[in-house]
C-alpha positions as CSV (number, residue, x, y, z in Angstrom):
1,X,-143.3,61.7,-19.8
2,X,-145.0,65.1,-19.9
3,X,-148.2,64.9,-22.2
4,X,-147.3,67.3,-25.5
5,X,-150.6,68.3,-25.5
6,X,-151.5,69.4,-21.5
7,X,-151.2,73.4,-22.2
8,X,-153.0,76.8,-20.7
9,X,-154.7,79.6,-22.1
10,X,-156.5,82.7,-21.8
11,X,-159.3,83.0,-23.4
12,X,-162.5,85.6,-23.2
13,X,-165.8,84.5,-22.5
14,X,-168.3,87.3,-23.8
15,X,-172.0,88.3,-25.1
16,X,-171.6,89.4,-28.8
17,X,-175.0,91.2,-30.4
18,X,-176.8,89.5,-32.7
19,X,-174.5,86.1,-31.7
20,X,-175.1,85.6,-28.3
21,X,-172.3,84.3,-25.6
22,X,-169.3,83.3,-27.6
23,X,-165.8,82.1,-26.4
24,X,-162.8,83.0,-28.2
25,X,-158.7,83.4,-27.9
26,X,-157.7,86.5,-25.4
27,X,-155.6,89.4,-27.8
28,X,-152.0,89.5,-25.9
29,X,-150.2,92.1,-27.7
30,X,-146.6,92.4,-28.6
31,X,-145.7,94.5,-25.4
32,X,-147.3,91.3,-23.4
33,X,-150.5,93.3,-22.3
34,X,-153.9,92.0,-22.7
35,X,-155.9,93.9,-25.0
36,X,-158.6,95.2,-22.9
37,X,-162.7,94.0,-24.4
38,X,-161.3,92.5,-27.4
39,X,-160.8,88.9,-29.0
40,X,-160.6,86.6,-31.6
41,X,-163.3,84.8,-33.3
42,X,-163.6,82.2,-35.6
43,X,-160.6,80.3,-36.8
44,X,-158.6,80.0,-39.9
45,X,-159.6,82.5,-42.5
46,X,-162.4,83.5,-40.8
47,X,-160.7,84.8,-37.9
48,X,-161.6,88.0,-37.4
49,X,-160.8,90.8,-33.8
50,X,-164.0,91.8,-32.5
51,X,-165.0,94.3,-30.1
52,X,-166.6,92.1,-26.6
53,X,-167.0,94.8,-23.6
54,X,-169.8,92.2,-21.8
55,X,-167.8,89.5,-20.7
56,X,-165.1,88.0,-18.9
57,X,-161.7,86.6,-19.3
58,X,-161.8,82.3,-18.7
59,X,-158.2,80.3,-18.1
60,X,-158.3,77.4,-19.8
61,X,-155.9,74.4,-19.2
62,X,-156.3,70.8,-21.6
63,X,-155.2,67.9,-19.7
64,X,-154.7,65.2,-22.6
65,X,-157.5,66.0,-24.4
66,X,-160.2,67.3,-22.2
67,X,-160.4,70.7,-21.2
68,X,-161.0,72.3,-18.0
69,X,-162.4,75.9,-17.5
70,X,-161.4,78.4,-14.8
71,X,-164.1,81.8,-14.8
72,X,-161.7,84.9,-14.3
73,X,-163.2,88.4,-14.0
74,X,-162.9,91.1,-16.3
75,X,-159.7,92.8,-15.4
76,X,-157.3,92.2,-18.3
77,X,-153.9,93.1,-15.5
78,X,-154.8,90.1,-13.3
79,X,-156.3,87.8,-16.3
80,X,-152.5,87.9,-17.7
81,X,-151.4,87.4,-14.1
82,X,-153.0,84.3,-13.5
83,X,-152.0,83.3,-16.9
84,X,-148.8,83.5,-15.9
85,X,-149.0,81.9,-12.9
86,X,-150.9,78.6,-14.7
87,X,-147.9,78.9,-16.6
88,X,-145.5,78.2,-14.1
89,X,-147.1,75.8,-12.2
90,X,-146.9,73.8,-15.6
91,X,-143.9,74.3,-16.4
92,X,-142.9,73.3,-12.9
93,X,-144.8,69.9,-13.7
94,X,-144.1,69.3,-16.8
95,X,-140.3,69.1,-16.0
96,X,-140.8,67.4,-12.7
97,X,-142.6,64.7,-15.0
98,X,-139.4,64.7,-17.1
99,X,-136.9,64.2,-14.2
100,X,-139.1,61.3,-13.5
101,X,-139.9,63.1,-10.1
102,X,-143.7,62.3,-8.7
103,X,-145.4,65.0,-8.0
104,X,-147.3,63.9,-4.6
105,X,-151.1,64.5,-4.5
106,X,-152.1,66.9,-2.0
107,X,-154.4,65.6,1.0
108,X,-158.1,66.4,-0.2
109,X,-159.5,69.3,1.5
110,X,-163.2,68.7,3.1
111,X,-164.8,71.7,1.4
112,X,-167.9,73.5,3.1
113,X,-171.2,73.1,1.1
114,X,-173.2,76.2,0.3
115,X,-176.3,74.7,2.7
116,X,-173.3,75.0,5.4
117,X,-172.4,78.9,4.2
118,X,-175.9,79.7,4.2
119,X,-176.5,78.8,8.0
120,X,-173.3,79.9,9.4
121,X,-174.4,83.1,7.2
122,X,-177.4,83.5,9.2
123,X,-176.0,82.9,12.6
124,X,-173.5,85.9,12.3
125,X,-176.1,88.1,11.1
126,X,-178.4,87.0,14.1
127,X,-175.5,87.7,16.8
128,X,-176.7,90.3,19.4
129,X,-173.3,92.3,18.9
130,X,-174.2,93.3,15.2
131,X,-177.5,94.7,16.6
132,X,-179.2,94.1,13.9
133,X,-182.9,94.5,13.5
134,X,-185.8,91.7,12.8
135,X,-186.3,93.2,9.2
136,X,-183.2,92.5,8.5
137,X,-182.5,89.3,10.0
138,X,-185.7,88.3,8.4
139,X,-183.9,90.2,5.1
140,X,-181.1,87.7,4.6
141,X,-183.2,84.4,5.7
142,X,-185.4,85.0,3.0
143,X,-182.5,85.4,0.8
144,X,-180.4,82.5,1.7
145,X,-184.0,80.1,1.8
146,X,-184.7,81.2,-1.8
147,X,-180.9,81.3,-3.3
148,X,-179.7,78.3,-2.4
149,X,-181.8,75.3,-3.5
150,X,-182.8,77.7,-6.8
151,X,-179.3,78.0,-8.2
152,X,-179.0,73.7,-6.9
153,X,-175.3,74.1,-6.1
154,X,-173.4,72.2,-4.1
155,X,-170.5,74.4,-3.2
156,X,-170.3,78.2,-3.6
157,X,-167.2,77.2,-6.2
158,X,-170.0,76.6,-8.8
159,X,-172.1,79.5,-8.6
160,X,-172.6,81.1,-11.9
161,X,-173.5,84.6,-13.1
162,X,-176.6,82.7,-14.8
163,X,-177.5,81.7,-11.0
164,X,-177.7,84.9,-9.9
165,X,-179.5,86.0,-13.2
166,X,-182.0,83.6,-13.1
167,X,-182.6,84.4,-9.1
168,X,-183.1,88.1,-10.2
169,X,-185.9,86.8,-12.7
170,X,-187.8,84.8,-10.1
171,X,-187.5,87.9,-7.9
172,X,-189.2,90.1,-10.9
173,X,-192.0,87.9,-11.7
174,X,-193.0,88.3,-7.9
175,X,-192.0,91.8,-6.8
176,X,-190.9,95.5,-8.0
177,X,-187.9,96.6,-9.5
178,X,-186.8,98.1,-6.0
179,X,-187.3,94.8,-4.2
180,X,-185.2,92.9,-6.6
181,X,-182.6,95.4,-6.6
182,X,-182.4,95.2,-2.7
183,X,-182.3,91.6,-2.4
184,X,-179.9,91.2,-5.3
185,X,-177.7,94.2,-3.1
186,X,-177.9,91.8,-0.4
187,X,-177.3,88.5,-1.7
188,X,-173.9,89.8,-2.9
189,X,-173.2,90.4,0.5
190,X,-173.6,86.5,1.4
191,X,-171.8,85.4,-1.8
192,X,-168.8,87.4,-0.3
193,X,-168.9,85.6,2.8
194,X,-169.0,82.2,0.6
195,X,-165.4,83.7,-0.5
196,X,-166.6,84.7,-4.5
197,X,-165.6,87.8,-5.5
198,X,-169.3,89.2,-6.7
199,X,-166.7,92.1,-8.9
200,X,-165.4,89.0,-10.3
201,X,-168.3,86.7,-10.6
202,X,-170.6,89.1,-12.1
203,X,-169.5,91.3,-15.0
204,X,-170.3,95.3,-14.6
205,X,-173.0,95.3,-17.3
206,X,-175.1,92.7,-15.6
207,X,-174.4,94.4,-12.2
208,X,-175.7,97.7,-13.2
209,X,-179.0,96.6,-14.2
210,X,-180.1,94.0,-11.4
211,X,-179.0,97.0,-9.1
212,X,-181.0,99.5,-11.0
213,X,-184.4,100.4,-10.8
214,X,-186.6,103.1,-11.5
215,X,-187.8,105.5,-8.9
216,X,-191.1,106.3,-8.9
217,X,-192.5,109.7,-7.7
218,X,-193.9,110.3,-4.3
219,X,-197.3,109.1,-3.8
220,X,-199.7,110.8,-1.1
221,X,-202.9,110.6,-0.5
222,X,-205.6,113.3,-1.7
223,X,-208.0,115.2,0.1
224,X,-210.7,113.9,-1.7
225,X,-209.2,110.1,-1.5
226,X,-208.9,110.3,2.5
227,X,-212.5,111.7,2.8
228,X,-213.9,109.3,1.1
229,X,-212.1,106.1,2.5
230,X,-212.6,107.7,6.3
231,X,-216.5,107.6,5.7
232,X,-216.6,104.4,5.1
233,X,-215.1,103.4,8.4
234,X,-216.0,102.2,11.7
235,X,-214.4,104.2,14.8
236,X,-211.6,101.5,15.0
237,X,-210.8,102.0,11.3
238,X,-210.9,106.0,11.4
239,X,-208.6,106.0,14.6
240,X,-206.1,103.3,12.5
241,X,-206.2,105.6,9.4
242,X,-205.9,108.8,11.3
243,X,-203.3,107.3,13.4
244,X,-201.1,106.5,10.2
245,X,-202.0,109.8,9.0
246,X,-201.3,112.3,11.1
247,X,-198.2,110.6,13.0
248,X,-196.3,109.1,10.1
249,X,-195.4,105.6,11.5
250,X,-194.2,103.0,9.6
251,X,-196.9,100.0,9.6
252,X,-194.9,97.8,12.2
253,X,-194.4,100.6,14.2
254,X,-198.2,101.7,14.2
255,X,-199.0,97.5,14.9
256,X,-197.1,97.8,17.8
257,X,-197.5,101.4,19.5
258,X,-198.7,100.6,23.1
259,X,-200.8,103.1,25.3
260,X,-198.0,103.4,27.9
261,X,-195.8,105.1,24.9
262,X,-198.8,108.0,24.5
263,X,-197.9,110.9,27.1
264,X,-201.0,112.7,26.9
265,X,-199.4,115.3,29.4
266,X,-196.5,116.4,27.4
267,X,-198.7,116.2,24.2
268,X,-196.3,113.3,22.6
269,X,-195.9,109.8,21.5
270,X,-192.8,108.6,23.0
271,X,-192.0,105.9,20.2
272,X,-189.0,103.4,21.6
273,X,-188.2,99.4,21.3
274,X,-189.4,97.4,24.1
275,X,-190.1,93.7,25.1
276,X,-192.8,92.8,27.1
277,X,-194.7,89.6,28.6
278,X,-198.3,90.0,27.1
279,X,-200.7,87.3,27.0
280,X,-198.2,84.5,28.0
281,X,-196.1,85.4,25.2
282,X,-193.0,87.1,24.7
283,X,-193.4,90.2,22.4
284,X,-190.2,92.1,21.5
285,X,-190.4,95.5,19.1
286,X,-187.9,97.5,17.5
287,X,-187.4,100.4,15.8
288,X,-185.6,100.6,12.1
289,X,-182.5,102.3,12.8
290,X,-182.7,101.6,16.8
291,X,-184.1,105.2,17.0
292,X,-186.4,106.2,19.3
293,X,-188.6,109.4,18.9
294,X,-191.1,111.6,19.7
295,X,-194.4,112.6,17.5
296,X,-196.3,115.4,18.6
297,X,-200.2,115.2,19.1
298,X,-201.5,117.4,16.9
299,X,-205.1,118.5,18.1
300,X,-207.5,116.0,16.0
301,X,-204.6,113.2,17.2
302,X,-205.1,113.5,20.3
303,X,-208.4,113.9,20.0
304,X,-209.0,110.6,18.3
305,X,-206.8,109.3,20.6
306,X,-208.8,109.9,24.1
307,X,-211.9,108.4,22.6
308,X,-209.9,105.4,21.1
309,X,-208.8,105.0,24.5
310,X,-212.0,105.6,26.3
311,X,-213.5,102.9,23.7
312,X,-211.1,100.6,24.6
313,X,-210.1,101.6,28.2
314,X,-207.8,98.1,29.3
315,X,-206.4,97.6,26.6
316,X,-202.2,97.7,26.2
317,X,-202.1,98.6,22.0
318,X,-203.5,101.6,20.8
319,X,-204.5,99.9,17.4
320,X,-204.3,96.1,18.8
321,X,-207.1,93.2,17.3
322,X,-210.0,92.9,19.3
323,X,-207.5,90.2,21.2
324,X,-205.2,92.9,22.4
325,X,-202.1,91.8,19.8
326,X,-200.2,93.6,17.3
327,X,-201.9,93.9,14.5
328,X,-200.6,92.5,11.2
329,X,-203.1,93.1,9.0
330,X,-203.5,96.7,8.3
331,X,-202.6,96.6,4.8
332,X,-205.1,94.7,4.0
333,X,-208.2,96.4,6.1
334,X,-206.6,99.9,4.1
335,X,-207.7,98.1,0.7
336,X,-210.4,96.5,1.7
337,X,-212.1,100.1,3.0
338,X,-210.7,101.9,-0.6
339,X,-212.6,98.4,-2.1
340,X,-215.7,99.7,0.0
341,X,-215.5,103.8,-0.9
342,X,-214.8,103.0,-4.6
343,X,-211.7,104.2,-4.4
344,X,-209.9,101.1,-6.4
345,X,-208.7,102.2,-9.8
346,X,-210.0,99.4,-11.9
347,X,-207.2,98.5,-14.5
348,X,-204.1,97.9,-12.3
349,X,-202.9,93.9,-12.0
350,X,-204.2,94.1,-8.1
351,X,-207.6,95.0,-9.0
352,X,-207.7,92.4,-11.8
353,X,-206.3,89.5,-9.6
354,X,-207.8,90.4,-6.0
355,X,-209.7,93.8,-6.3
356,X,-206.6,95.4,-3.6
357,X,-205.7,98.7,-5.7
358,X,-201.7,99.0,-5.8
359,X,-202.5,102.7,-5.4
360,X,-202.9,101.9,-1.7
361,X,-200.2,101.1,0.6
362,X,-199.9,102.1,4.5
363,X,-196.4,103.8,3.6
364,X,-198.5,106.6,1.9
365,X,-199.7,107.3,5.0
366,X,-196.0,108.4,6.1
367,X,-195.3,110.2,2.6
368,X,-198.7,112.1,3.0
369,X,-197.8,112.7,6.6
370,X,-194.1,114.3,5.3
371,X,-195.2,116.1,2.9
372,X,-198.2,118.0,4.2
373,X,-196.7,118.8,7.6
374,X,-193.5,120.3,6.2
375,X,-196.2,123.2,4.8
376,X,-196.8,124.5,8.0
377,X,-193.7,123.4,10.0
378,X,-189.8,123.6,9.9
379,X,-188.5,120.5,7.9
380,X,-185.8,119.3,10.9
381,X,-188.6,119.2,13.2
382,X,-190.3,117.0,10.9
383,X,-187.1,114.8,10.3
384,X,-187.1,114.7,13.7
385,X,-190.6,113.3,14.2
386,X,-190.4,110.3,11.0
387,X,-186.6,109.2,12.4
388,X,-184.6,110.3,9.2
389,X,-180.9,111.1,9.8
390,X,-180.4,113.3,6.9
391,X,-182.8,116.2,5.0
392,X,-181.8,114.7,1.6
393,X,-184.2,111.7,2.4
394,X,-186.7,114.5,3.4
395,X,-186.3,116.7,0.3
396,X,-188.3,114.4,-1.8
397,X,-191.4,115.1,-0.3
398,X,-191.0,119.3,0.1
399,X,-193.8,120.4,-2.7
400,X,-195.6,117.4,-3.0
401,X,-198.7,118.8,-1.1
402,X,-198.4,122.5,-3.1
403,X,-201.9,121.8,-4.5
404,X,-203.6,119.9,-1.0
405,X,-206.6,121.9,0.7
406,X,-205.7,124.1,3.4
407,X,-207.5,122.2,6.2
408,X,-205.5,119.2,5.0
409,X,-201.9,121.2,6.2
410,X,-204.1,122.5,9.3
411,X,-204.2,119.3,10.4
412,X,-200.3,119.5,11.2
413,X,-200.5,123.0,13.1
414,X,-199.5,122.4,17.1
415,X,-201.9,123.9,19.3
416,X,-199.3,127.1,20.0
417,X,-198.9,127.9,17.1
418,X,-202.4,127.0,15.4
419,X,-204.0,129.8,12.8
420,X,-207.7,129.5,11.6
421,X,-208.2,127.9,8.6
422,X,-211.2,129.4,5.8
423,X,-212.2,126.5,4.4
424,X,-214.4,123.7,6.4
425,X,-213.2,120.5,7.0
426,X,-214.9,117.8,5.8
427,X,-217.0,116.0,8.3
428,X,-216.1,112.3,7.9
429,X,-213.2,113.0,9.6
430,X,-214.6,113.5,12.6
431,X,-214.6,110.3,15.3
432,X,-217.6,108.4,13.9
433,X,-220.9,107.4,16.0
434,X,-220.5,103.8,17.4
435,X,-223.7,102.0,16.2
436,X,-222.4,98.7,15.8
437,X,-219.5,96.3,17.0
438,X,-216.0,97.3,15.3
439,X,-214.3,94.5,13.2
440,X,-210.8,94.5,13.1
């Protein structure tokens, strides 16, 4: 016989102020419609209608006694339609149990674990017809490494909003606001592949703030700040810094430039993607976007550039180690020289923990570079030489040098069209003496 008590309903899940998460009874009106952000709460007398926008509609259906939850999103249309639909399907059993008809038990399908998801994840995003790059790639496998034994699911079925929250939180204690908003953009990606509907699984309140984050004003780098950190530097040092400075790569790109790319003839860096055999090793490079591009030598570029290279005549990168590899530590030689010229600002969290000012990042380089050559050029030509596809990314930086000294813009002037400057430029950017033995 059907059991009296084995029933369905809709109820709403949601975050009340001053109460916290509280589940109550779904308002169904007399037309049939769900009443959208609204239920019932508390029972008997105290039953009152209250007003729940942050939340999200939950089917549940009692078997005997025990109830068993289904997480719906927060659509109040397809809430009442999968109401309906539990409906039936009781309906349907109830009087099959009635006619004394058995039901038979489906076969048990071998679900995929979220381990499994995770690496079949990966492998798509590492196929070479996506063309993806190694930033990305490297994007995701962070992402799925981190996710997946945090939340401690077994199968993407049980992944909760609190999951995701709680992966957010991890990310915050460790990075900015903008990295936590990018990998939270990017883990919904491989919760869709997992087959959850992130609309669904996470309620628009909750997506709005992991996505948001504030965006800070563009940082460049002060006359006085660069002539102080370039006087403290050795000739390697200078070339690296003046390298960053007046070309505007990004720091991978500027680890893994290579001497055959610089075309002193035609006056320009021919930035592409390549793989070569170096050392007995295999080293591939690529550009963000796929983009190649050129970057004009401006006249102290290539200046510093022809004694860089008649300093270190055999070698294949223009700002390699002292072992002729990419190198992958120019961040931290930048702080450690504006550790050195005084330049550290004392109260940030990075000076307290490891004296490395978060006032200095290699990506300044590329904002200073943006914004003090579009004062003396046209701003397409310097899209052109940074690899943007639209001026809107540009934009941001068009008046952030209105106060910088005018041999700072000078700098950016091409040899054709080069006017005198009045003021003197400062000498420590000039290619130091070599006294002693660079470190890199």
């Amino acid at each position: 016989m059907a059991m009296a008590n084995e029933t369905v309903t809709l109820l709403r899940s949601a975050k009340i102020p001053g109460l916290g998460w509280r589940r109550g009874q779904a308002i169904i009106g007399k037309t049939g419609r769900v009443k959208p952000d609204f239920m019932f709460l508390g029972r008997g007398k105290r039953k009152r209608e209250v007003h729940a926008p942050d939340g999200h509609y939950v089917l549940c259906r009692y078997e005997g006694r025990l109830p068993r939850y289904k997480k719906l999103g927060n659509d109040p249309s397809e809430a009442l339609d999968e109401l309906q639909r539990a409906k039936s399907e009781l309906k349907f059993k109830n009087a099959a149990k009635t006619a004394g008809y058995i039901i038979p038990t489906p076969a048990p399908v071998k679900r995929k674990s979220l381990v499994e998801y995770g690496r079949e994840f990966l492998e798509q995003k590492r196929s070479p017809s996506l063309k993806l790059d190694e930033d990305t790639i490297k994007l995701y496998t962070v992402i799925v490494e981190e996710f997946v034994p945090l939340c401690g699911k077994t199968i993407p079925e049980d992944i909760t909003e609190a999951d995701v929250i709680r992966y957010c939180d991890e990310l915050d204690k460790r990075y900015s606001d903008g990295v936590r908003a990018r990998r939270y953009t990017s883990l919904r990606g491989f919760l869709f592949y997992c087959g959850l509907e992130p609309k669904r699984l996470i309620t628009p309140s909750v997506h709005k703030r992991l996505k948001s984050y504030e965006k800070k004003k563009v940082r460049i780098y002060s006359g006085v700040e660069l002539t102080a950190l370039l006087a403290v530097c050795d000739p390697y040092h200078h070339a690296l810094f003046m390298v960053a400075l007046l070309t505007g790569m990004r720091d991978d790109e500027l680890a893994h430039v290579l001497w055959q790319q610089v075309d002193f003839e035609a006056n320009v860096i021919r930035l592409a993607g390549y793989e070569i055999q170096h050392k007995g090793k295999t080293i591939k490079f690529e550009l963000k976007d796929r983009e190649a591009r050129d970057i004009p030598l401006f006249p102290q570029l290539r200046n510093e550039l022809l004694r860089l290279r008649a300093f270190r005549p055999n070698a294949v990168f223009v700002l390699g180690t002292k072992n002729d590899l990419p190198n992958v530590k120019i961040l931290y030689a930048l702080k450690s020289k504006a550790r050195k010229a005084g330049l550290n600002c004392g109260f940030c969290w990075g000076c307290a923990a490891r004296r490395e000012c978060h006032r200095f990042h290699v990506h300044y380089f590329r904002s200073s570079f943006a914004s003090y050559a579009l004062k003396r050029n046209d701003i397409r030509r310097v899209m052109e030489w940074m690899g943007h596809s639209d001026l809107e990314t540009l934009a941001q930086y068009i008046g952030a040098a209105d106060n910088c000294p005018g041999w700072l813009a000078t700098l950016y002037v091409l040899p054709d069209s080069s006017s005198k400057s009045d003021e003197t430029m400062p000498s420590s950017l000039g290619f130091p003496e070599l006294k002693n033995k660079p470190t890199m």
